[in-house]
N, C-alpha and C positions, 0 to 999 in steps of 0.2 A: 400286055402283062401289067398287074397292079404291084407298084413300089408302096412295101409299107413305110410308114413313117420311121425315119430313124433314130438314132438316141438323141438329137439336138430338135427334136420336133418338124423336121424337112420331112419332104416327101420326093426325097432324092436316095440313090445309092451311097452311102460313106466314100465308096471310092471316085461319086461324080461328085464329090460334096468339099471345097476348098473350104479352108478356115484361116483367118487367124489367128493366131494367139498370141495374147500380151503377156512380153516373158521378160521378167523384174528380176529372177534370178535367184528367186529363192525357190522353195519347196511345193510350193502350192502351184503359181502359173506353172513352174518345169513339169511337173506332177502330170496337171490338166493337158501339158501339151504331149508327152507321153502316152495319157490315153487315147488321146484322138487319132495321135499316130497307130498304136497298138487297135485300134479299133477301126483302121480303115481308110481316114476320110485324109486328104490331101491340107497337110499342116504349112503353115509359113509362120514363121516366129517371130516377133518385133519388138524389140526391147527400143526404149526411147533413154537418152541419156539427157538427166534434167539439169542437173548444176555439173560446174568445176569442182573436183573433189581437191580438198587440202588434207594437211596431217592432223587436223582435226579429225574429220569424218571419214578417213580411210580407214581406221581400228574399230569404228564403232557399228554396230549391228543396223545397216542403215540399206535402203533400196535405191537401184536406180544411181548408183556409183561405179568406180571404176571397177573392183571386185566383181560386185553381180553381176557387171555386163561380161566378166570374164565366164562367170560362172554359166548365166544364158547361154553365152555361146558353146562351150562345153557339153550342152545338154543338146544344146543342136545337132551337134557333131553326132554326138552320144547317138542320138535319134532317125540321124540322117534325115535331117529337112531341112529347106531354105532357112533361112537367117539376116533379116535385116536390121540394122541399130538405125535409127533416126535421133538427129541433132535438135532437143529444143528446147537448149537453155538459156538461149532471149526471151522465147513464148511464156516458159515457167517463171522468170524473176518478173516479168512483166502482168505476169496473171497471177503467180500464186504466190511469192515472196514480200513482192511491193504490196499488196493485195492483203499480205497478213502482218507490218509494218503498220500498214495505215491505220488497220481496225485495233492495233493497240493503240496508238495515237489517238486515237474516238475515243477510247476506255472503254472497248470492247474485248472479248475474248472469240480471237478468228477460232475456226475448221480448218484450216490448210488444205486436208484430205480433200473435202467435199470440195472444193475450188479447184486441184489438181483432175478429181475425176473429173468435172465439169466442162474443164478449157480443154489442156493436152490429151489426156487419157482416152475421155468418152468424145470427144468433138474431133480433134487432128486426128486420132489413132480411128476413127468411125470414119474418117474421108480417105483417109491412106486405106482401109481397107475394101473400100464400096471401089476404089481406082483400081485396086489388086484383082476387084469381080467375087472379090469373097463373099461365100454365102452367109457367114455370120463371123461376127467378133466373139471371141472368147476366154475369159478371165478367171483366175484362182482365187475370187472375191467369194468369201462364206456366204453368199446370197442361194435359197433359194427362187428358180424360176418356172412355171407352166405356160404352154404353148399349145394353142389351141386356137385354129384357122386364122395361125401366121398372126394373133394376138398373143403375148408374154408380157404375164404377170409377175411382180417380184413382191417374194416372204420374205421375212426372217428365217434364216437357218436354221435349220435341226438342234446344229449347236450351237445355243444360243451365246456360250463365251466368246464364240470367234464372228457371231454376227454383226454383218459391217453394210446390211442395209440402211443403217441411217447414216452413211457415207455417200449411198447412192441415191439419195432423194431427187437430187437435182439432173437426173437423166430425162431424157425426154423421150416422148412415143414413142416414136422415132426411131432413136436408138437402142429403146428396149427391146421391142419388134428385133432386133438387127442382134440384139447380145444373148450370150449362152453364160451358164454358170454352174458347170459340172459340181462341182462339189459343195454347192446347198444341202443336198442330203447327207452330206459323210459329216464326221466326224475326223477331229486332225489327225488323231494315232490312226484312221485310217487312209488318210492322205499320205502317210508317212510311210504304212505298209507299203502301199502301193508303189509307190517311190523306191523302196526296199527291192521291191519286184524286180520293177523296170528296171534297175541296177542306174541310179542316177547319184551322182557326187553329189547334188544336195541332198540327200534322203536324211542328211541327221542333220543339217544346216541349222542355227538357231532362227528364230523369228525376228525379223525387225518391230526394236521396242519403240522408237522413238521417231518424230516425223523427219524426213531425210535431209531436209537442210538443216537440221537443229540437234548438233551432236550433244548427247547426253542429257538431252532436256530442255538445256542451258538455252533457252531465248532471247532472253535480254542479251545474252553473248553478240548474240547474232544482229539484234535490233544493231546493239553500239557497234559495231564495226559497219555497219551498213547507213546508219542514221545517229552517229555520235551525240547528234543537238538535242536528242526526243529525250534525254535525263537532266532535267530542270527540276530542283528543289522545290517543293510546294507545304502547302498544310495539312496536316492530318486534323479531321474534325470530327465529333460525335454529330448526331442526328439533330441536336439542339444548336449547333452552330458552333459549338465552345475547341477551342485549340489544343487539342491533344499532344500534339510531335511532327515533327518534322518529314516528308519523305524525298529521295531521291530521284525521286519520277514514277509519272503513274504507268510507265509501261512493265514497271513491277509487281504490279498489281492484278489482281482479278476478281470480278463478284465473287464472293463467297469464300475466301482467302480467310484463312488463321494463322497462319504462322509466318512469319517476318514480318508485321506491322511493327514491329519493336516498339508497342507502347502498355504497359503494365497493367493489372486491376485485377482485383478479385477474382472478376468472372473475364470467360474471356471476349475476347474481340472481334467480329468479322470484316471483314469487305463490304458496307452496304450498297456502297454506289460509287463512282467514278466522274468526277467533274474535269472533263477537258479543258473546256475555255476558261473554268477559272485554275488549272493545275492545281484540283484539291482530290484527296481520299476523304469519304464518308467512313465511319465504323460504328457499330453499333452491335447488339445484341444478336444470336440466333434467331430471336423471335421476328426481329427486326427485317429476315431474310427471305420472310416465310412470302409464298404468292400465291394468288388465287385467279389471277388475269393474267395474259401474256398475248401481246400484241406483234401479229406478225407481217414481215413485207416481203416483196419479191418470191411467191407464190410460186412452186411446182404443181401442180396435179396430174395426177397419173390417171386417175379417175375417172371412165369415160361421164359420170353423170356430172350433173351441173352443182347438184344440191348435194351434202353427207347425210345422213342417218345424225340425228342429234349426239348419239354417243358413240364417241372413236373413241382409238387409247391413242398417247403419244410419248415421244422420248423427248425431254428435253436438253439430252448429252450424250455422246456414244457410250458411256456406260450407264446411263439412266434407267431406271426401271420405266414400266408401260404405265401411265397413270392415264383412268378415267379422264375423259371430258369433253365438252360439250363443246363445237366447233359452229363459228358463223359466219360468212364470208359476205365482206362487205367492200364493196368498191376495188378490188382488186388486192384487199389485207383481208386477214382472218383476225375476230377476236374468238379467247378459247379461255372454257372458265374451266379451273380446274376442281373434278370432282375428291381430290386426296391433296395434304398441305406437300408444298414440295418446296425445297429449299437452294439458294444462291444461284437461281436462273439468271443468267447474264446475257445481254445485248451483245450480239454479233454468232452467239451458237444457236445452229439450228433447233427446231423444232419438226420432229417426221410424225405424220398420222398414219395410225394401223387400223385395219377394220379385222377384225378375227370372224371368219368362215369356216366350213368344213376341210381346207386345206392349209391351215394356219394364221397368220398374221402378215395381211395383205397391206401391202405398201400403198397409199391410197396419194404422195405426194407427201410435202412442207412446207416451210419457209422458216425467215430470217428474225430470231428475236429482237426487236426493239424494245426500245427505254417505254414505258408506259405512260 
């Protein structure tokens, strides 16, 4: 007898077909692990707890805390499937907190995200589940993905507000092959439905606004109770060298920054640039911000070809638009000219290439903006 292929692209029965699922505890994984259940295939739930929660970030709309993992497990119940919580909140301040510390210290602006998926998420949570014998990982990430002879491609989602493909650049073959991503095609309101459906305590849950060690935004918060030392006064300068004002550290700072320079004029002020080793801020003009080169390191490709098509799009922020440009890889860096003016590209945010086919906007891989 011929097994057709089933809705995760296996060529298995749902009910011979284990999964994972990474359950954060909000709306979306709970959601994804619902349907998998409701549709057959043999579910196990894994929520990872990343930090110590205080009373800072127990009220705030955050993942991966003491709440959500209450909430996860709730949904398990709800569902009737296995439930495992795993501990890795050495792994995380080791890989993703000290990791986003230091790149303000550079007078860079970290991803946090893209580091979490990279280390804990897509790496530990990909061995923990290949040990369980699961046939694939499976996540509430707005990504879509196509699978096709045990090859999986990843787009951008449908809906492009919640797409968080340029979160997942830093996946590997590998792992791609290995992950699922039910809801690339939906839309949230009908993530939400569906959740409605399945009768789940999160169905009206709000979203997490903000990255989950860093309640309410507030970073520098976070820097100073972790790295007190890194707020040293410095100079505030124009592009011409001349002393404008004073700052309290550059870990306040970010490329393309207007507002809190607290230093006056006409017209106003951005962020030009960030000098570590001398503890200076650059400011200077919009125009001043403007780039048309971006020099990149630490290379993803997802691509099985060696060479790109002269013209990809790329983002250079998760909320960036796709701009034109021309891609050339040279000695294991890419330089990339852009073909539209784009504005306050900073050193340490990624850069993702998309190539647009008959199935959307293909993830073609990234890398890591450096200083030009």
């Amino acid at each position: 007898m011929t097994i057709k292929t089933n809705s995760i692209g296996l060529n298995k029965d749902p009910k011979d077909t284990t999964v994972v699922v990474a359950m954060s505890g909000g709306v979306d994984s709970s959601t994804v692990a619902g349907m998998m259940k409701r549709d057959g295939y043999k579910v196990i739930g894994i929520t990872l707890k990343l930090y110590d929660d205080t009373k800072e970030t127990s009220s705030s709309k955050q993942c991966c805390a003491g709440q959500d993992i209450m909430d996860a497990k709730r949904v398990a119940n709800k569902l009737n499937i296995e439930h495992k919580i795993l501990y890795y909140q050495n792994k995380f301040k080791d890989g993703v907190i000290n990791n986003f510390i230091d790149s303000y210290l550079k007078g860079e602006t970290p991803v946090p995200c893209i580091q979490c998926n990279k280390t804990v998420k897509f790496n530990d949570l990909f061995e923990e589940s290949k040990n369980l014998k699961a046939d694939a990982l499976i996540t509430g990430h707005y990504v879509k993905s196509l699978t096709k002879n045990n090859i999986t491609e990843m787009y951008r989602a449908i809906d492009e507000n919640r797409d968080q493909s340029y979160f997942l650049f830093n996946t590997t073959r590998e792992q791609l092959n290995y992950l699922r991503f039910p809801l690339g095609g939906m839309l949230k309101s009908e993530t939400r439905e569906i959740a409605k459906n399945l009768d789940l305590n999160v169905a009206d849950k709000p979203d997490s606004q903000d990255i989950c060690f860093v309640p309410n935004g507030d970073y520098s918060t976070v820097i100073a109770k972790l790295k007190p030392d890194a707020f040293k006064k410095g100079n505030i300068k124009n592009t011409e060298g001349k002393v404008l004002g004073v700052h309290d550290g550059i870990v306040n700072f970010t490329i393309g920054q207007r507002k809190g320079i607290k230093v006056s004029a006409k017209e106003p002020f951005y962020v030009i640039d960030i000098k570590p080793d001398k503890n200076e801020i650059i400011i200077g003009s919009k125009e001043e911000l403007k780039k048309k080169e971006i020099i990149l390191k630490d290379l993803n490709l997802l691509s099985e070809k060696k060479t790109f098509e002269n013209n990809i799009f790329v983002k250079v922020r998760s909320t960036g638009r796709l701009i034109k440009s021309k891609l050339n890889l040279i000695n294991g860096k890419a330089k990339l000219t852009l073909y539209e003016d784009e504005y306050g590209i900073s050193p340490g945010q990624a850069c993702v290439f998309y190539l647009k086919d008959e199935n959307g906007d293909k993830v073609l891989g990234g890398g890591w903006i450096v200083k030009n």
